[in-house]
KOLGUSE-379894 format. One record per atom (N, C-alpha, C): residue in three letters; x, y, z. Coordinates in pm, whole numbers, padded with zeros to 5 digits, always signed. Layout:
<atoms>
AlaXYZ
...
</atoms>
This chain:
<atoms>
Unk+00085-00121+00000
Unk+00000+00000+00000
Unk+00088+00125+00000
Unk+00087+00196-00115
Unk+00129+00345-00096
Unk+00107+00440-00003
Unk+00138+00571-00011
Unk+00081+00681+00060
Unk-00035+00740+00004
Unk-00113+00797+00110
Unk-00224+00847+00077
Unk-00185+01030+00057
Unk-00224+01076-00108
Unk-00264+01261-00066
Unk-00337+01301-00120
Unk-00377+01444-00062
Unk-00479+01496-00112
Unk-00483+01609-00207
Unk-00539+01651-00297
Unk-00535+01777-00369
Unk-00653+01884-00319
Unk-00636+02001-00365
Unk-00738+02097-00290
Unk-00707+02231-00381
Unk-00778+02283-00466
Unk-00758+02382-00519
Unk-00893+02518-00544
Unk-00876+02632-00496
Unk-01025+02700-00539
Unk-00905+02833-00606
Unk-01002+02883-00682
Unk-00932+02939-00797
Unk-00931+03124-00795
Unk-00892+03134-00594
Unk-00848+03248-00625
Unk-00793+03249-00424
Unk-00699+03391-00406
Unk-00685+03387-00285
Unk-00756+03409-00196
Unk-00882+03432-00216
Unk-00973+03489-00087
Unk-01119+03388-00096
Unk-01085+03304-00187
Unk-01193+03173-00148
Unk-01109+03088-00057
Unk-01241+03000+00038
Unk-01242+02916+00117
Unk-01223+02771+00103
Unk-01102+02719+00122
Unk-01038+02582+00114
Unk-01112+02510+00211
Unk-01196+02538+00285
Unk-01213+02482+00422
Unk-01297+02308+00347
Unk-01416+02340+00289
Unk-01490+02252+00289
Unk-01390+02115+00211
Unk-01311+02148+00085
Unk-01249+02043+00077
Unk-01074+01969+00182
Unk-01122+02030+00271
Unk-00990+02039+00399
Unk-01063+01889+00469
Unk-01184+01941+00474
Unk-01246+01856+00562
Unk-01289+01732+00497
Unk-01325+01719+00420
Unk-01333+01609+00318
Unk-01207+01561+00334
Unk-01103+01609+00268
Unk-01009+01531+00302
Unk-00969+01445+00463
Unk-00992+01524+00541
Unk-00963+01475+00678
Unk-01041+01339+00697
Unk-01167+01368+00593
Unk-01279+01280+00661
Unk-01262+01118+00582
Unk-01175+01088+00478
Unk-01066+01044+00462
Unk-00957+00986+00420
Unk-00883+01018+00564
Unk-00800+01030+00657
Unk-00652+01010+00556
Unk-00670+01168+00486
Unk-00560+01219+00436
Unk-00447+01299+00542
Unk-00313+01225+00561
Unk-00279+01300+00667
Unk-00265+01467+00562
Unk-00232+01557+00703
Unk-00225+01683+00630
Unk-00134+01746+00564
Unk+00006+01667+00605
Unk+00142+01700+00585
Unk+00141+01662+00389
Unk+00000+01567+00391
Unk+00022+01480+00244
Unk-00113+01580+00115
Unk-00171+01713+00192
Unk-00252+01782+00129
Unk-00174+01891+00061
Unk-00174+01926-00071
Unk-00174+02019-00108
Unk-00255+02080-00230
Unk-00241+02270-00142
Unk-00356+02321-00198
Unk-00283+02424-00320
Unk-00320+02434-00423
Unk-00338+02566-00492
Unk-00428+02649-00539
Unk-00405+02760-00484
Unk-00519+02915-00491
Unk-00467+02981-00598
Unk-00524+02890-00754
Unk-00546+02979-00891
Unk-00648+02902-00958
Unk-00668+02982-01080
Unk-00755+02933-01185
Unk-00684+02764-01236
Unk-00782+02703-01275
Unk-00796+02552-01341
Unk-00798+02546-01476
Unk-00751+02660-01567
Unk-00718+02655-01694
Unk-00603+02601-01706
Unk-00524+02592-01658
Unk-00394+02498-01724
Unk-00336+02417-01578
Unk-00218+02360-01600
Unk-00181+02290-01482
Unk-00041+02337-01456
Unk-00043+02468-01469
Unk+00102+02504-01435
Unk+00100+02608-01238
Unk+00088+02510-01213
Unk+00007+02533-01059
Unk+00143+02497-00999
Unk+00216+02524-00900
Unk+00323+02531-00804
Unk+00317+02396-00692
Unk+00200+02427-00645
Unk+00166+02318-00514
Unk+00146+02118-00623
Unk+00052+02171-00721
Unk+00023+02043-00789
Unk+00137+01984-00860
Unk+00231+02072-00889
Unk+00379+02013-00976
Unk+00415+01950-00871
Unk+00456+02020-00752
Unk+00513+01934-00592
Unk+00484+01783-00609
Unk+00333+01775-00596
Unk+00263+01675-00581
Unk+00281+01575-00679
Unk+00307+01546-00828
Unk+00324+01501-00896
Unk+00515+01445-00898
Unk+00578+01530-00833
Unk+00704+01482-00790
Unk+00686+01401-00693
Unk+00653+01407-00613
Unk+00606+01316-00490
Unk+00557+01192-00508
Unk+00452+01192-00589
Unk+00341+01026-00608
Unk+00416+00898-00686
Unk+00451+00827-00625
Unk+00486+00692-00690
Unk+00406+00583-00688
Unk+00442+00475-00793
Unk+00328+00386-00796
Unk+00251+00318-00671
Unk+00166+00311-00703
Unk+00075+00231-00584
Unk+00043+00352-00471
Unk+00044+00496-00446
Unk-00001+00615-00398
Unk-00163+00601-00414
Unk-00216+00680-00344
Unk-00340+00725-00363
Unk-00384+00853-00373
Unk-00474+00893-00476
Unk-00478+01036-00467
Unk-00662+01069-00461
Unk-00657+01166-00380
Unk-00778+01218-00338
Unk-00814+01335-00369
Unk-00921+01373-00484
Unk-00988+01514-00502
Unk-01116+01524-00476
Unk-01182+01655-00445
Unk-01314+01620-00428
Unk-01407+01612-00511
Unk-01350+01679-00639
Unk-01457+01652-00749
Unk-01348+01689-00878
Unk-01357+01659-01002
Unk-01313+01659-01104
Unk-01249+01811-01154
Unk-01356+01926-01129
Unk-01339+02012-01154
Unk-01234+02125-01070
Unk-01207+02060-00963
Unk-01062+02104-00868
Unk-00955+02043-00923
Unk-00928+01949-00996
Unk-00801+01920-01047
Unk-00801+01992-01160
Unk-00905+02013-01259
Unk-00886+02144-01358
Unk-00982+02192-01452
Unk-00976+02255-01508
Unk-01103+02305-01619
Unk-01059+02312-01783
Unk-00984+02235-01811
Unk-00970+02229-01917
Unk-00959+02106-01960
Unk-01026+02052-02086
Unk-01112+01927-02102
Unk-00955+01837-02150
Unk-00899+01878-02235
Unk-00793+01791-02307
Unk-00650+01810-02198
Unk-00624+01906-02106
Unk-00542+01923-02000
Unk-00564+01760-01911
Unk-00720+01798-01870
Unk-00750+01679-01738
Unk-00717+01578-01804
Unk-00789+01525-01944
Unk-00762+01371-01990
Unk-00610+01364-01981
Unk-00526+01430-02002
Unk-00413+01425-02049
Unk-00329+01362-01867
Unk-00353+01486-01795
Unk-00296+01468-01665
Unk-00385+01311-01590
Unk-00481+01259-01648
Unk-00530+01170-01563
Unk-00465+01035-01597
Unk-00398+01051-01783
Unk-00298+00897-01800
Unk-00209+00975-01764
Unk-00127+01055-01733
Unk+00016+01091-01693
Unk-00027+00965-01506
Unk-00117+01049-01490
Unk-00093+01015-01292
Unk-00157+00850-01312
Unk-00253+00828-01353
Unk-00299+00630-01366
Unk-00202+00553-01451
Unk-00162+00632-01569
Unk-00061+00491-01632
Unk+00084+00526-01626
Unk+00118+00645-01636
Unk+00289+00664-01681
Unk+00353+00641-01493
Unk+00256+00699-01386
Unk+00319+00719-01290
Unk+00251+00596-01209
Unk+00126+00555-01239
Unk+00050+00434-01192
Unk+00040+00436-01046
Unk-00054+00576-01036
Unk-00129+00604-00881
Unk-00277+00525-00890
Unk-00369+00566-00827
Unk-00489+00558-00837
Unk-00547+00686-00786
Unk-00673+00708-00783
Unk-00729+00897-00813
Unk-00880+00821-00771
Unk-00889+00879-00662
Unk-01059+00896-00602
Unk-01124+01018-00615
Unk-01192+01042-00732
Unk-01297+01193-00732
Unk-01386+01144-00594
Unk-01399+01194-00490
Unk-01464+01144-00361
Unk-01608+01187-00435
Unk-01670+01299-00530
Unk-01816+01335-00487
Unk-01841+01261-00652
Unk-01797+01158-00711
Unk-01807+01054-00803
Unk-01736+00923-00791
Unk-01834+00836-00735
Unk-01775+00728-00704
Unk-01706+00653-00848
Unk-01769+00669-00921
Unk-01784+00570-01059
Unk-01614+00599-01103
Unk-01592+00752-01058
Unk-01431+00759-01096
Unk-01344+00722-00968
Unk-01317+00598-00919
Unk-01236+00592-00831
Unk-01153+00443-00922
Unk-01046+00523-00959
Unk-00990+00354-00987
Unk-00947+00224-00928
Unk-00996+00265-00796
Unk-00913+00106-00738
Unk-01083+00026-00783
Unk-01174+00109-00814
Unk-01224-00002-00861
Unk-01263-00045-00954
Unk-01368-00146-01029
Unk-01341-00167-01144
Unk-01255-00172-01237
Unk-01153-00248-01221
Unk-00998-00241-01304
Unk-00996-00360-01433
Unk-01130-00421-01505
Unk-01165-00484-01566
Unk-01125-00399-01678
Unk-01195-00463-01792
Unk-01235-00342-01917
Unk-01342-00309-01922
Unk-01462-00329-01874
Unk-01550-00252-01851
Unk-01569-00185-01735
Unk-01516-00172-01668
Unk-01504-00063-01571
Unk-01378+00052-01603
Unk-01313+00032-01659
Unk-01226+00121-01742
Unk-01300+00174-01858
Unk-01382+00121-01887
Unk-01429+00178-02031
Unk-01547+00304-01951
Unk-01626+00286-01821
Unk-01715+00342-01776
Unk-01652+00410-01743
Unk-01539+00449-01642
Unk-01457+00526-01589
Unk-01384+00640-01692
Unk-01319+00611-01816
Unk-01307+00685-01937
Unk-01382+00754-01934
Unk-01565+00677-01981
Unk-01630+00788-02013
Unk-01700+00878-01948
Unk-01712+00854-01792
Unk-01737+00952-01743
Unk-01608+01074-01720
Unk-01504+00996-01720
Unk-01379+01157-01725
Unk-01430+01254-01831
Unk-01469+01166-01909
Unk-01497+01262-02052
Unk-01613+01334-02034
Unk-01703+01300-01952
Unk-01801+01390-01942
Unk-01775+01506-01836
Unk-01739+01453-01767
Unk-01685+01584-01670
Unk-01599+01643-01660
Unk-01507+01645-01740
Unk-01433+01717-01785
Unk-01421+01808-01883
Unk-01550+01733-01975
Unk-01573+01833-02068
Unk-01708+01927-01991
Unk-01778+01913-01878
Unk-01843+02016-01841
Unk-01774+02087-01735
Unk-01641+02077-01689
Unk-01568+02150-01634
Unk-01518+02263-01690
Unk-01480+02238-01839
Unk-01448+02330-01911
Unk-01550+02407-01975
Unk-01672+02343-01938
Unk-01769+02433-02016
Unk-01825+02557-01930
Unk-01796+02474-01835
Unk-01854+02588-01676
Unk-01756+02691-01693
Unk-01577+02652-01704
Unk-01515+02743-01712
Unk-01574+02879-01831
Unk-01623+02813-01890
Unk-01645+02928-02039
Unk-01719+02976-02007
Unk-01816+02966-01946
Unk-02000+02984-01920
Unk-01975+03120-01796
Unk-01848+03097-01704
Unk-01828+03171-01642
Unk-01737+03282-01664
Unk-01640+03301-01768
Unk-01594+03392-01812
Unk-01690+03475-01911
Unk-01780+03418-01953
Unk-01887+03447-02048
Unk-01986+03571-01978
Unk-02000+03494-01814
Unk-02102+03566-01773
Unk-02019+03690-01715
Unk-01912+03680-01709
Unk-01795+03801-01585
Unk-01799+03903-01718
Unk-01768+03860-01878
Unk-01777+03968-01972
Unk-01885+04069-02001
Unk-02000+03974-01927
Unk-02085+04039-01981
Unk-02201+04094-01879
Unk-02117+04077-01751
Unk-02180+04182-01654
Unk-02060+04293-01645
Unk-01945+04286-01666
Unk-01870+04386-01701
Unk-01929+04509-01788
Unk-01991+04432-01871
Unk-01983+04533-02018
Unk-02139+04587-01958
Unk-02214+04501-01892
Unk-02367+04565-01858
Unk-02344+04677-01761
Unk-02233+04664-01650
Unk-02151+04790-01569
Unk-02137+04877-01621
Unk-02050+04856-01725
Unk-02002+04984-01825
Unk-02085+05069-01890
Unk-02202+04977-01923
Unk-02269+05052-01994
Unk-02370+05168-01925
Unk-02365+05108-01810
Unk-02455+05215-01682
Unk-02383+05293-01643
Unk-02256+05327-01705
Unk-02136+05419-01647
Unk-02068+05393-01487
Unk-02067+05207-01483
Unk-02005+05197-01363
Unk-01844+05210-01425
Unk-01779+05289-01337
Unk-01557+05289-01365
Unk-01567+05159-01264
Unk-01436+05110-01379
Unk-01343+04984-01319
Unk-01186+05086-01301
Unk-01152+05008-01191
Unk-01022+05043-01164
Unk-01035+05162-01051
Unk-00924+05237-01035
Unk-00896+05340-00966
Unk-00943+05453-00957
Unk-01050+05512-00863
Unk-01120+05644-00886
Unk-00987+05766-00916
Unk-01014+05784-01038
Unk-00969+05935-01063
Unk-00911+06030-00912
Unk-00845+06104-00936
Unk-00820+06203-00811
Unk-00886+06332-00876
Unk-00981+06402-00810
Unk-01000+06522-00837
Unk-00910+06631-00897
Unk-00961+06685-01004
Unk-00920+06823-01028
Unk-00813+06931-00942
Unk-00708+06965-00932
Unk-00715+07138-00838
Unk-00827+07175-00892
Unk-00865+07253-00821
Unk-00989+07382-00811
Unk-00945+07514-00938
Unk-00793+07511-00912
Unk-00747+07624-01011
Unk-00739+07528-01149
Unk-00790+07431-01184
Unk-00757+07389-01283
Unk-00734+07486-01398
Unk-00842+07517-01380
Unk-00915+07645-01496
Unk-00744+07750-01539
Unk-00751+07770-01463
Unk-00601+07910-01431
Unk-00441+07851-01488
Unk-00461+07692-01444
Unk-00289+07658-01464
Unk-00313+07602-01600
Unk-00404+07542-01636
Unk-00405+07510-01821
Unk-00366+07640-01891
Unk-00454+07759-01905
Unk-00465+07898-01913
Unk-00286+07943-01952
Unk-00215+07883-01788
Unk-00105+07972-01787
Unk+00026+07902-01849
Unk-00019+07738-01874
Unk+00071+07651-01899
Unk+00007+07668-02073
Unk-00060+07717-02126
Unk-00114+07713-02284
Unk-00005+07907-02284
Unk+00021+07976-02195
Unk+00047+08069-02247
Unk+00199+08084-02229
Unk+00253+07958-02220
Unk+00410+07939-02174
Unk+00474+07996-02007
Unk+00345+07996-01921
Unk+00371+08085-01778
Unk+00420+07953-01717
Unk+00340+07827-01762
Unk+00439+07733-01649
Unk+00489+07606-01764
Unk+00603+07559-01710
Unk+00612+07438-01800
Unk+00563+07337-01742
Unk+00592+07174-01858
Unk+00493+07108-01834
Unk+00541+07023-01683
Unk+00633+07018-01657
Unk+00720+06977-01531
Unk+00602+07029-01393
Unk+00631+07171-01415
Unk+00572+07256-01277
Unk+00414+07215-01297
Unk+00342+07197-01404
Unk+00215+07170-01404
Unk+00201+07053-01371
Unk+00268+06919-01360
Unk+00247+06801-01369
Unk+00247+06746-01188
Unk+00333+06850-01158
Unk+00362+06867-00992
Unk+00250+06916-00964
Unk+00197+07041-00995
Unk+00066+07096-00947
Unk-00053+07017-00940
Unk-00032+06942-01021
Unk-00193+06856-01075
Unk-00188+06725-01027
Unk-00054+06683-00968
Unk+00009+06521-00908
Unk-00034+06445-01016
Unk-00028+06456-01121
Unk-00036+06350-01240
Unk+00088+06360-01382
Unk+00045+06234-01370
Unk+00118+06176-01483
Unk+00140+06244-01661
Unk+00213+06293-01740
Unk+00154+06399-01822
Unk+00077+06300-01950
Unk+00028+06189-01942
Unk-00041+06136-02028
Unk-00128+06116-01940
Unk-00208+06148-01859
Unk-00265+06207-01780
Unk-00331+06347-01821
Unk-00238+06377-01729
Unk-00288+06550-01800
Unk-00326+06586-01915
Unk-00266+06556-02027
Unk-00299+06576-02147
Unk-00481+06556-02186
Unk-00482+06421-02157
Unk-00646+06361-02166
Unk-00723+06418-02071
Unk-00703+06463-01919
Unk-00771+06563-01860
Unk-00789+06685-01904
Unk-00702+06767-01958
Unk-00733+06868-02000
Unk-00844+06863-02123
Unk-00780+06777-02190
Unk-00890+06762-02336
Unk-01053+06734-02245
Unk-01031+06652-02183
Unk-01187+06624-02128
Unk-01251+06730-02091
Unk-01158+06828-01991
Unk-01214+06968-01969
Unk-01226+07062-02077
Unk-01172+07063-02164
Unk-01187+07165-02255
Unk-01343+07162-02303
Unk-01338+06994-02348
Unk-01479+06955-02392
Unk-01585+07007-02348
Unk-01566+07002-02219
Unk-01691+07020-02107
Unk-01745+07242-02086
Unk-01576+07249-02102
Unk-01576+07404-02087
Unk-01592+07491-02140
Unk-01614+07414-02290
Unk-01540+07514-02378
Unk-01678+07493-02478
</atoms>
């Protein structure tokens, strides 16, 4: 019997690892043998999961909680699932799909069922992935269009705006001393001023 580990990945830093922590515990993955990575599941160039793949030798066990934590990309997962079952010859328990656990069914028809469900869930892993960049574009663009700003609120105007364009258009300040006055950047300034002109003029 190999070692037992676990994988654990949510696909950003301020989501909660907890629920598949506990799954794992429940089991009885020691913890020293869990590792997590906090990024996206588009590719597998993940830090913690390379570790892990150095680590697993034949006859290991590996524990995820569902298909779509090891990754979201359909021809990635098939690919990484014969790297870890045949080239490195672990076994891989999706815990919340029994049907994918290879220690069992090791016939050919239980390999053939096991195939095709990778293939199904893997290809709706990647579809979720799309479905969800799909929907982030396009509440973005529904933001935008209500005039919500992304990014960094603007810093207000000086008050003298009006006066130092005026005196910097009549060679009174250069663009140095104006750029100090206004604490911006002069590709910056440039497009502020134009905006004001618009508005002022």
């Amino acid at each position: 019997m190999g070692n037992v580990y676990g994988y654990v990945r949510v696909s950003s830093i301020d989501q909660n690892e907890d629920r598949q922590l506990i799954v794992m515990d429940e089991n009885n993955v020691p913890s020293k043998n869990v590792y997590i990575d906090k990024q996206s599941g588009k590719d597998f160039e993940r830090p913690q999961y390379k570790k892990l793949v150095k680590k697993l030798k034949p006859g290991d066990l590996l524990y995820i909680l569902s298909i779509d934590r090891l990754g979201r990309n359909y021809e990635d997962i098939q690919k990484q699932w014969r790297i870890l079952t045949k080239d490195i010859g672990i076994d891989i328990c999706v815990i919340d799909m029994p049907l994918l656990d290879t220690r069992n069914g090791k016939d050919l028809m239980g390999t053939f069922i096991a195939d095709l469900v990778l293939q199904i869930l893997s290809f709706v892993a990647q579809s979720e992935r799309e479905n969800i960049k799909k929907r982030q574009a396009q509440g973005i663009a529904a933001a935008k269009a209500k005039g919500v700003k992304f990014g960094r609120p603007e810093s207000p105007l000086p008050e003298n705006f009006d006066k130092i364009i005026k005196d910097w258009d009549k060679g009174k300040l250069s663009t140095a001393d104006v750029l100090k006055l206004c604490n911006m950047s002069e590709s910056t300034f440039y497009r502020r001023r134009r905006e004001y002109n618009l508005v002022h003029k």
